[in-house]
C-alpha positions as CSV (number, residue, x, y, z in Angstrom):
1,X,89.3,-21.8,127.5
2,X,89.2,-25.2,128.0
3,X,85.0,-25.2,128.3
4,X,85.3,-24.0,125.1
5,X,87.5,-26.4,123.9
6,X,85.4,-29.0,125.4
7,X,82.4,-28.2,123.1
8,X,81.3,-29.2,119.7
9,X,79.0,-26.0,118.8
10,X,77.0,-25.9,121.6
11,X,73.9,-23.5,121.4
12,X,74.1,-21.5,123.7
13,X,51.6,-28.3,156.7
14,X,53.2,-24.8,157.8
15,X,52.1,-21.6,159.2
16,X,51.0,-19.2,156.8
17,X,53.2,-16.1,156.3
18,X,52.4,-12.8,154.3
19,X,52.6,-13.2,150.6
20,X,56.0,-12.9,149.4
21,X,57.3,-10.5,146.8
22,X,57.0,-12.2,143.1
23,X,57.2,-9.1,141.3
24,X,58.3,-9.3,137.8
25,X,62.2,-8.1,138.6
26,X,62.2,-10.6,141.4
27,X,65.3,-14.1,140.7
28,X,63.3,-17.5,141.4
29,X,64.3,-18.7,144.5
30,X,66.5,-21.6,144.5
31,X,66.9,-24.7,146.5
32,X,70.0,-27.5,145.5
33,X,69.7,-30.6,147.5
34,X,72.7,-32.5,147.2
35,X,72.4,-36.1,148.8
36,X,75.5,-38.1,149.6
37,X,76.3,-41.3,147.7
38,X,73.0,-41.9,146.2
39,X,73.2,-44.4,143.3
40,X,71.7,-43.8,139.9
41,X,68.8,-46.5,141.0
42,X,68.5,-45.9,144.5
43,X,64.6,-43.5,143.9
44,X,61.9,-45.2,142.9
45,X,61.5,-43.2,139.6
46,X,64.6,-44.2,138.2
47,X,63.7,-48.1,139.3
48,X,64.4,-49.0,142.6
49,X,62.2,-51.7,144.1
50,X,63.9,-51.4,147.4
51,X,62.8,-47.8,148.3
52,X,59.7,-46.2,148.0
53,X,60.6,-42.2,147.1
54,X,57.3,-40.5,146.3
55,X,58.3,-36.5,147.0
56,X,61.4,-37.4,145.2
57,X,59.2,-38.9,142.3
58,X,56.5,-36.0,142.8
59,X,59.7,-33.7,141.6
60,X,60.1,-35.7,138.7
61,X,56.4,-35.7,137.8
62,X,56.2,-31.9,138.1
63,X,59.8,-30.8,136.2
64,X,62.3,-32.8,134.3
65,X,64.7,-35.7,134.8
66,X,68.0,-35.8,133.5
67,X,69.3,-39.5,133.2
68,X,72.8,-38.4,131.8
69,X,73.6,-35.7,134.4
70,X,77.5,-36.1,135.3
71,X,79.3,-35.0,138.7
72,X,83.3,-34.4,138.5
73,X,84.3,-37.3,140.4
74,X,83.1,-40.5,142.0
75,X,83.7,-39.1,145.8
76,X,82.9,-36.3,147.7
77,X,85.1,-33.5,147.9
78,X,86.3,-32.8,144.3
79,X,82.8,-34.0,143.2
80,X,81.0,-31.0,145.9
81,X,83.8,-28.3,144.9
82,X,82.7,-28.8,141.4
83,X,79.2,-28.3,142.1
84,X,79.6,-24.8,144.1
85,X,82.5,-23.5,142.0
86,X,81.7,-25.2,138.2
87,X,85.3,-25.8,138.1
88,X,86.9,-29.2,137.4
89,X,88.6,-30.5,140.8
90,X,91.9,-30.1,138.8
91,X,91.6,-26.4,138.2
92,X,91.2,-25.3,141.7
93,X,94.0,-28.6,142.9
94,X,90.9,-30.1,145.3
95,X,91.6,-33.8,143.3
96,X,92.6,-34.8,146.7
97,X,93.3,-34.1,150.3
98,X,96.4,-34.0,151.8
99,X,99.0,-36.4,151.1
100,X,97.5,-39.2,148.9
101,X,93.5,-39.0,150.3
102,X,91.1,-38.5,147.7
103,X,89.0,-36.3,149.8
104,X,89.4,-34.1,152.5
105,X,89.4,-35.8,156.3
106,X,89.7,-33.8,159.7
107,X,92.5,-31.5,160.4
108,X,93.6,-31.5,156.4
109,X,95.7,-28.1,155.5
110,X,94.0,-27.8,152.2
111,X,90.2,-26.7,151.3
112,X,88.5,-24.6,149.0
113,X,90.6,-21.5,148.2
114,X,88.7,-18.3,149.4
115,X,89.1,-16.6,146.4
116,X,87.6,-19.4,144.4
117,X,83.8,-17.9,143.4
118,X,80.7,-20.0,145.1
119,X,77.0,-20.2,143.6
120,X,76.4,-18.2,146.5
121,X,78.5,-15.9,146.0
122,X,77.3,-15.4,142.6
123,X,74.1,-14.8,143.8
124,X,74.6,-12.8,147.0
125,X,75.1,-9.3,144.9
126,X,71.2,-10.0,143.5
127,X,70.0,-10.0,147.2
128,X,70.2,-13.8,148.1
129,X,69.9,-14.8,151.7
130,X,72.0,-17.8,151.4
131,X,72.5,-20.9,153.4
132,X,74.7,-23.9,153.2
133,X,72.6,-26.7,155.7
134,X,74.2,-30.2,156.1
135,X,77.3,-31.7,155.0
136,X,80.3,-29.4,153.8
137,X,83.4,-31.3,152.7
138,X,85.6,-28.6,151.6
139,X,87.7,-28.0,154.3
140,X,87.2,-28.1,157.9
141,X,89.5,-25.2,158.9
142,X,87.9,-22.1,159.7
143,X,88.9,-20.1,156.7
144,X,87.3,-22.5,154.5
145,X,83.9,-23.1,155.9
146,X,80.4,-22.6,154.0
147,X,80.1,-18.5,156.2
148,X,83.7,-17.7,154.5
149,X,82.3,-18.7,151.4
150,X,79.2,-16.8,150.3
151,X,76.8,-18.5,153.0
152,X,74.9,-16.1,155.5
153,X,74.3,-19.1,157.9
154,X,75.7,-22.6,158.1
155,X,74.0,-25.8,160.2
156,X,75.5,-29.1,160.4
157,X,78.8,-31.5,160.1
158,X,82.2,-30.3,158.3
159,X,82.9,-33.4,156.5
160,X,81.9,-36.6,156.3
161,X,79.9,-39.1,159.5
162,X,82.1,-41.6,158.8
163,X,85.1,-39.6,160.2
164,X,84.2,-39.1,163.9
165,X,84.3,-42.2,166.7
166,X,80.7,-43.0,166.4
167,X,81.3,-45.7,163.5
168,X,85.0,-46.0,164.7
169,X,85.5,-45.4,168.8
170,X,89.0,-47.0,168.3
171,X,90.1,-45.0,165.4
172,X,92.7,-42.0,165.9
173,X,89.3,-39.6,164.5
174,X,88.6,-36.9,166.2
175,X,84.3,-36.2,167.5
176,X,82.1,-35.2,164.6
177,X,81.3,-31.5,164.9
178,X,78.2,-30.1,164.7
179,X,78.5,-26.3,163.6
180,X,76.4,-23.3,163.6
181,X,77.7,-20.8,161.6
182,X,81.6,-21.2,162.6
183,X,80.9,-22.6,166.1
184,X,81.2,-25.9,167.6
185,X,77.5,-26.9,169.4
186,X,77.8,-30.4,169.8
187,X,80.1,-33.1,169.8
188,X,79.6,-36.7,168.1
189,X,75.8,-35.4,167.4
190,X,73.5,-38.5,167.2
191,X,73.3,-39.2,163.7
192,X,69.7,-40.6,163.8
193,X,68.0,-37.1,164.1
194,X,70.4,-35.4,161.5
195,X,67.8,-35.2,158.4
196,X,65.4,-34.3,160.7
197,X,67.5,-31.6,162.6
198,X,68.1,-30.3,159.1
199,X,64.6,-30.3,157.8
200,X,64.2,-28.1,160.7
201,X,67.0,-25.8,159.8
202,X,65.6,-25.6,156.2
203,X,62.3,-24.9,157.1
204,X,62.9,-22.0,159.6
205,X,65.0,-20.5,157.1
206,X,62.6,-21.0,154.1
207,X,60.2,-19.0,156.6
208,X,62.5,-16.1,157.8
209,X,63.4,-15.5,154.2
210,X,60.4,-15.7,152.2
211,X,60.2,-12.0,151.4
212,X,63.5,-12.0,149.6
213,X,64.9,-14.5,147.3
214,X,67.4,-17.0,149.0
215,X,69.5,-20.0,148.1
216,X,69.4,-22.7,150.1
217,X,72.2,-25.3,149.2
218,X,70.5,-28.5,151.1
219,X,74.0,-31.0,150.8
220,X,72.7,-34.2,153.1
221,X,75.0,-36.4,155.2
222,X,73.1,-39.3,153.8
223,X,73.0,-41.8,152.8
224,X,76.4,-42.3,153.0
225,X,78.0,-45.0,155.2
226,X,77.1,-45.4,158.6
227,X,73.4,-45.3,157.8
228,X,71.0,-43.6,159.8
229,X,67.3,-42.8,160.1
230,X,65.3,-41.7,163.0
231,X,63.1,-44.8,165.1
232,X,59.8,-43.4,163.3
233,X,61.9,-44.6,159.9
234,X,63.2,-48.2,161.5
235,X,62.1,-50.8,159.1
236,X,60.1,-48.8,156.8
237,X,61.8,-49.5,153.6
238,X,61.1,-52.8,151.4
239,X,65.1,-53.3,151.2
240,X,65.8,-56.4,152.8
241,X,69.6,-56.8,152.3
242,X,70.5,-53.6,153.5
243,X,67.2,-52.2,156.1
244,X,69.4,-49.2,157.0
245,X,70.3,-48.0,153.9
246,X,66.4,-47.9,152.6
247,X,65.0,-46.4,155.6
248,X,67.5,-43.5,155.3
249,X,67.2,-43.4,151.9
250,X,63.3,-43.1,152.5
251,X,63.6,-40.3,155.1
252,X,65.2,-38.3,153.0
253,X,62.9,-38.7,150.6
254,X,60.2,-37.6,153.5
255,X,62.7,-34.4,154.1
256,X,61.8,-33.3,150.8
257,X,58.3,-33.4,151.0
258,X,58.4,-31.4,154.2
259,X,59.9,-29.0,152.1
260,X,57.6,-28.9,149.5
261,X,55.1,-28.7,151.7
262,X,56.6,-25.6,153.2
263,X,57.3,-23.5,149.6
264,X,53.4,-24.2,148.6
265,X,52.3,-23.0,152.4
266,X,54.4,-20.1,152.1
267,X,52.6,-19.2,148.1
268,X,56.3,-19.5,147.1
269,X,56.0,-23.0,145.2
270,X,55.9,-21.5,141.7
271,X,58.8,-18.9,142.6
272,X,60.9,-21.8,143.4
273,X,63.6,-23.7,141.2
274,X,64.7,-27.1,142.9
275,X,67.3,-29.6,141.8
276,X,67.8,-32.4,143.4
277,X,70.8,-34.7,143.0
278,X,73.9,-36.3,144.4
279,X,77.3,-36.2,144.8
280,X,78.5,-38.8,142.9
281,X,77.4,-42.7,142.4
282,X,76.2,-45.3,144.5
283,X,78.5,-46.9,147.0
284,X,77.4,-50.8,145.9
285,X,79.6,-52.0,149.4
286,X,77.0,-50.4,151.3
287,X,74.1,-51.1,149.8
288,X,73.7,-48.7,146.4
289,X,72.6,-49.0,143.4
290,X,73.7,-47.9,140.0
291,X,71.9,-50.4,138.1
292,X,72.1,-50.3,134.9
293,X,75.2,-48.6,134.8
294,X,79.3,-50.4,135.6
295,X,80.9,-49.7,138.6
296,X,80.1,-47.3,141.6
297,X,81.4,-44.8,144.1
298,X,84.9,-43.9,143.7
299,X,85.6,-45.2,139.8
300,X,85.7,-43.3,136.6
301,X,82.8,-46.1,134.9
302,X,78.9,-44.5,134.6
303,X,78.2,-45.8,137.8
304,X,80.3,-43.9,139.5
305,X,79.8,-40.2,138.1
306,X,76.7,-40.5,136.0
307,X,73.9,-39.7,139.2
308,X,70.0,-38.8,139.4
309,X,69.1,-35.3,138.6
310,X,65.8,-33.9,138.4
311,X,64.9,-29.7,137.9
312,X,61.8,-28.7,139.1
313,X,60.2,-25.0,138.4
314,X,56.5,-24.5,137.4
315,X,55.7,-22.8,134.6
316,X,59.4,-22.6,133.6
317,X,61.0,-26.3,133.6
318,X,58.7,-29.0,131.3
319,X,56.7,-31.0,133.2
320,X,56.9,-34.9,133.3
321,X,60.1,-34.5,130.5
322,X,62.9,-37.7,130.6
323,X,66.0,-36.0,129.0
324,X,69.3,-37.8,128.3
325,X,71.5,-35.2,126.8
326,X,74.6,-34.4,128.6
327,X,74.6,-31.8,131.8
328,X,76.9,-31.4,133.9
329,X,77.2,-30.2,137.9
330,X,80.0,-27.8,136.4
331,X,77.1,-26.2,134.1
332,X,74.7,-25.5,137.2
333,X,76.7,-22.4,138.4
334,X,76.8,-20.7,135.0
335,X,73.2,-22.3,134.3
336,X,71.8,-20.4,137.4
337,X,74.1,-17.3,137.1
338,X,71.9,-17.0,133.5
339,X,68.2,-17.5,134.7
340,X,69.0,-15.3,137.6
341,X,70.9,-12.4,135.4
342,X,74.3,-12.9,137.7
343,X,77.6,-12.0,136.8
344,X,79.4,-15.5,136.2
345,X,83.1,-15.1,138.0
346,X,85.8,-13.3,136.5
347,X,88.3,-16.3,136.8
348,X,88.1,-19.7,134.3
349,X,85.4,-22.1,134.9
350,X,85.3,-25.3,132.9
351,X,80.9,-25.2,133.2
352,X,78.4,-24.1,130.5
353,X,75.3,-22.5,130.6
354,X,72.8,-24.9,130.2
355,X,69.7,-23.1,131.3
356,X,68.0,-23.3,127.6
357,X,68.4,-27.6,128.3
358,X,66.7,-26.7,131.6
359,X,63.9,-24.7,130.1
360,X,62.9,-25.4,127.1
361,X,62.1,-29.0,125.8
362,X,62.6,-28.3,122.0
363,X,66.1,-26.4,122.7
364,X,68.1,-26.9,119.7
365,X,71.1,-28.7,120.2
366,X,74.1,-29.1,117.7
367,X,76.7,-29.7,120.5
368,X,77.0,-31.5,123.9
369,X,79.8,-30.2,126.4
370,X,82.6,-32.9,126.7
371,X,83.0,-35.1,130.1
372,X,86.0,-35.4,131.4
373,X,86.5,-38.6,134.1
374,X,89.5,-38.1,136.9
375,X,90.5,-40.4,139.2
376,X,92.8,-38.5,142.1
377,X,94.7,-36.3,140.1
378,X,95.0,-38.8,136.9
379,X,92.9,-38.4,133.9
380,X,91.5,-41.8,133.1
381,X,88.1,-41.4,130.6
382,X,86.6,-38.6,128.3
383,X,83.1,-38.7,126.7
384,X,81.7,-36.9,123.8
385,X,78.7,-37.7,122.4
386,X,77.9,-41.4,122.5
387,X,81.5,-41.9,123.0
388,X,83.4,-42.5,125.7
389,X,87.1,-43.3,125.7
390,X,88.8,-45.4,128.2
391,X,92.6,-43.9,128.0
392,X,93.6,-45.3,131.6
393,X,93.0,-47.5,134.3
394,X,95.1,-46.3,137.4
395,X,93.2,-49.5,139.8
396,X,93.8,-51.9,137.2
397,X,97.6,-52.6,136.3
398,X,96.8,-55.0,132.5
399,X,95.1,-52.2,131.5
400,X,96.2,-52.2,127.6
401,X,93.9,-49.3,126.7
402,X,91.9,-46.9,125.2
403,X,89.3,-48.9,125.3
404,X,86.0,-47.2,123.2
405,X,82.5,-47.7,124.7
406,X,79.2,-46.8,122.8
407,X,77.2,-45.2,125.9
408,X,74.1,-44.8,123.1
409,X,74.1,-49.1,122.9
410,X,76.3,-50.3,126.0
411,X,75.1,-48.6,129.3
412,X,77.0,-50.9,131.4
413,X,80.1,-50.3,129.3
414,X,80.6,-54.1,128.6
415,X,81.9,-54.0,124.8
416,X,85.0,-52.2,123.8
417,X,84.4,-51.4,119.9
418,X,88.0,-49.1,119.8
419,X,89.0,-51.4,117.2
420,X,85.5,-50.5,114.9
421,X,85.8,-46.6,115.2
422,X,89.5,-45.9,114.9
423,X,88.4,-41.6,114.3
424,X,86.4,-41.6,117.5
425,X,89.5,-42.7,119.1
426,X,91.6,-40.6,118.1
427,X,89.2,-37.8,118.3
428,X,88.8,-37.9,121.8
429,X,92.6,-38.6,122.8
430,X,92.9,-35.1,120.9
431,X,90.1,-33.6,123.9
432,X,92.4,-35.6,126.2
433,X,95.5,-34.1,125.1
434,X,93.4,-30.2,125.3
435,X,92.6,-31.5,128.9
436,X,96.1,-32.7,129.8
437,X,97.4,-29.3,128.8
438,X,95.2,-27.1,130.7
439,X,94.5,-28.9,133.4
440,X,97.0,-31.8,133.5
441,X,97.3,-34.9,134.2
442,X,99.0,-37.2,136.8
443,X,102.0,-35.2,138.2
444,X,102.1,-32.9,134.9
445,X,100.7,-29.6,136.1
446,X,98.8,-27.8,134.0
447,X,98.3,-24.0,132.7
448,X,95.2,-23.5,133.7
449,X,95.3,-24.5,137.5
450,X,94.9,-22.6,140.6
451,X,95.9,-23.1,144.1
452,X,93.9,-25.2,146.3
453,X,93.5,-23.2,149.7
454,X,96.2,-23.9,152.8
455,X,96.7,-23.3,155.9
456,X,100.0,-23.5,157.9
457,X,98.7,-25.1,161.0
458,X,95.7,-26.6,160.8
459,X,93.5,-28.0,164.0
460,X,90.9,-30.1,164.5
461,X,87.8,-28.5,165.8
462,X,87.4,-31.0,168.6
463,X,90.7,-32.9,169.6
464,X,91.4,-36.6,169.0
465,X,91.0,-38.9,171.4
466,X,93.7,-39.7,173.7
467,X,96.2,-43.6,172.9
């Protein structure tokens, strides 16, 4: 209900295999590559000077950038559960970990419910060979990992590489896991080779699967904080504040080349959809950028939820395009679910299909879908259109509020013009109030809500270290 509420008339160097099947009945392929913490300026096609991203910009060139794509929330786990499930963190209660933790950390009880519906499970009944490679963040208990959730195969670390005693040896963390599938194969894995170890696990399963259409959901541990690259990547970037940061952020642009490189080897280029993205805004502490946008990771301004987003799929996606009307991550499942002819779930999702945005340059338009901004569990911003309303501030206690910002004028959300536009004020706290109800707000539960997933014991996968 509430998606429609939400909307103002929306319209709706590799081997050579065999050749693949690309008969007319068969989906595109589909690859999502999700970085971690990547700021809206952090590639060079969206104006970094302090990395140089040319596969990443090669994407752009060849398909479509978005510059007002919006993720759910400004850290990881609601922001990834939105992604998968294109429900708002609210609606399936992943707002936060346990206790008062915004996300998810070792040993939580909560994670993604099991009955919650995945992209891959959406895709699976088509014939999707699926796999989830990288950083999961949804639960680290073994009902709730990527193989319980629509994912043939699953390679790499359960949550994020800040949480193991490689950046903290005195903390009370337990040893990162490195998982195959649902077992542990290494402990505290060293964090230099990880993009490379998953370009690896991408590339072999691009291969095994390239005579059936598969989904390969690509979510990096990078470059979130500790930064790492491998030695052939030490000093490589131009970003002399923070080295680290740019050479990660530079070998991960190198990972997707190696995949590119791979698709056109394997004739399966054309048949291949690609987004690339992240997980919400920059972290500026660490080295980020979200220039020219306010604020960063973990805050409800443009810098912390408006991210890069580019679609790439020849022949399909317009080529070379710069669009700045509103998607979503919540509109990617139902997006796909539509190009691909898949049955969207049979529970509430709060995404749209956008697939016409995706596709077609001239798409008529006489609608954008709504943004709603959550901090934790509070509601604190809504957008529609130009506008975005400020309603809370749950970091800042002055806050005397709403506070109106004209995104079409004022990127970095400097001037507060609530006092020009009193109807677009009180428009929007009406979309608020909608929200509120269905979703809530705060500690007011709403009626549209699920059940996060729990467990009654939960363990860590390897123990904690020993006081």
């Amino acid at each position: 209900m509430l998606a429609k509420l939400l909307l103002a008339g929306l319209a709706v160097a590799t081997p050579q295999a065999s050749a693949p099947d690309s008969g007319p009945d068969r989906p595109p392929n589909i690859v999502l590559i999700l970085c971690d913490d990547l700021g809206y300026a952090d590639i060079s096609c969206q104006g970094s000077e302090f990395q140089h991203t040319p596969n990443i910009d090669k994407l752009a060139e060849e398909g479509t950038r978005f510059t007002s794509y919006y993720v759910s929330s400004g850290v990881c786990t609601p922001s990834r559960a939105s992604l998968l499930t294109g429900c708002y963190p609210r609606r399936v209660h992943l707002d936060r970990g346990d206790g008062d933790a915004w996300v998810l950390f070792p040993g939580h009880h909560k994670g993604l419910h099991p009955d919650e519906v995945t992209i891959a499970e959406v895709l699976k009944p088509l014939g999707y060979a699926t796999a989830c490679i990288g950083k999961w963040h949804l639960g680290d208990q073994p009902v709730f990992l990527p193989t319980r959730q629509g994912f043939d195969c699953y390679f790499g670390i359960p949550y994020s590489n800040d949480m193991g005693q490689t950046p903290k040896p005195r903390g009370n963390y337990p040893k990162t896991p490195l998982l195959r599938d649902e077992q542990v194969i290494e402990e505290e894995p060293d964090q230099r080779y990880l993009t490379r170890r998953y370009v690896d696990e991408a590339i072999r399963f691009v291969r095994e699967h390239a005579d059936q259409p598969f989904f390969l959901y690509w979510p990096h541990t990078f470059p979130h904080w500790p930064h790492y690259s491998s030695p052939s990547f030490d000093g490589r970037s131009h970003n002399t504040a923070v080295p680290a940061f740019g050479d990660c952020v530079e070998e991960l642009d190198w990972s997707v080349g190696q995949l590119m490189a791979t698709l056109k080897a394997l004739d399966l280029d054309d048949d291949t959809l690609v987004i690339f993205t992240s997980d919400n805004g920059g972290n500026t502490r660490h080295g980020a950028r979200n220039t020219p946008l306010r604020g960063g990771k973990g805050t409800t301004w443009e810098g912390g939820q408006r991210v890069p987003c580019i679609v790439r799929w020849p022949g399909h996606v317009p080529v070379g395009r710069v669009d700045d009307r509103i998607l979503r991550s919540l509109d990617v499942l139902p997006s796909l679910a539509t190009i691909t002819g898949a049955a969207l779930p049979e529970q509430e999702i709060d995404g749209v299909d956008r697939s016409a945005l995706w596709l077609d340059d001239g798409a008529a338009e006489t609608g954008v879908p709504d943004m709603l901004y959550y901090f934790k569990q509070h509601l604190e911003c809504v957008r529609s259109g130009r506008w975005k309303l400020r309603i809370a501030d749950t970091r800042d206690q002055e806050f005397t509020g709403p506070q109106l910002f004209d995104l079409a004028t004022d990127l970095g959300e400097a001037t507060d013009v609530a006092a020009d536009h009193p109807d677009a004020v009180e428009r929007l706290l009406g979309i608020a109030d909608r929200a509120r109800a269905e979703l809530g707000d705060g500690d007011r539960e709403g009626s549209g809500q699920r059940p996060a997933g729990q467990v009654e014991a939960a363990v860590t996968l390897l123990p904690r270290p020993k006081r």
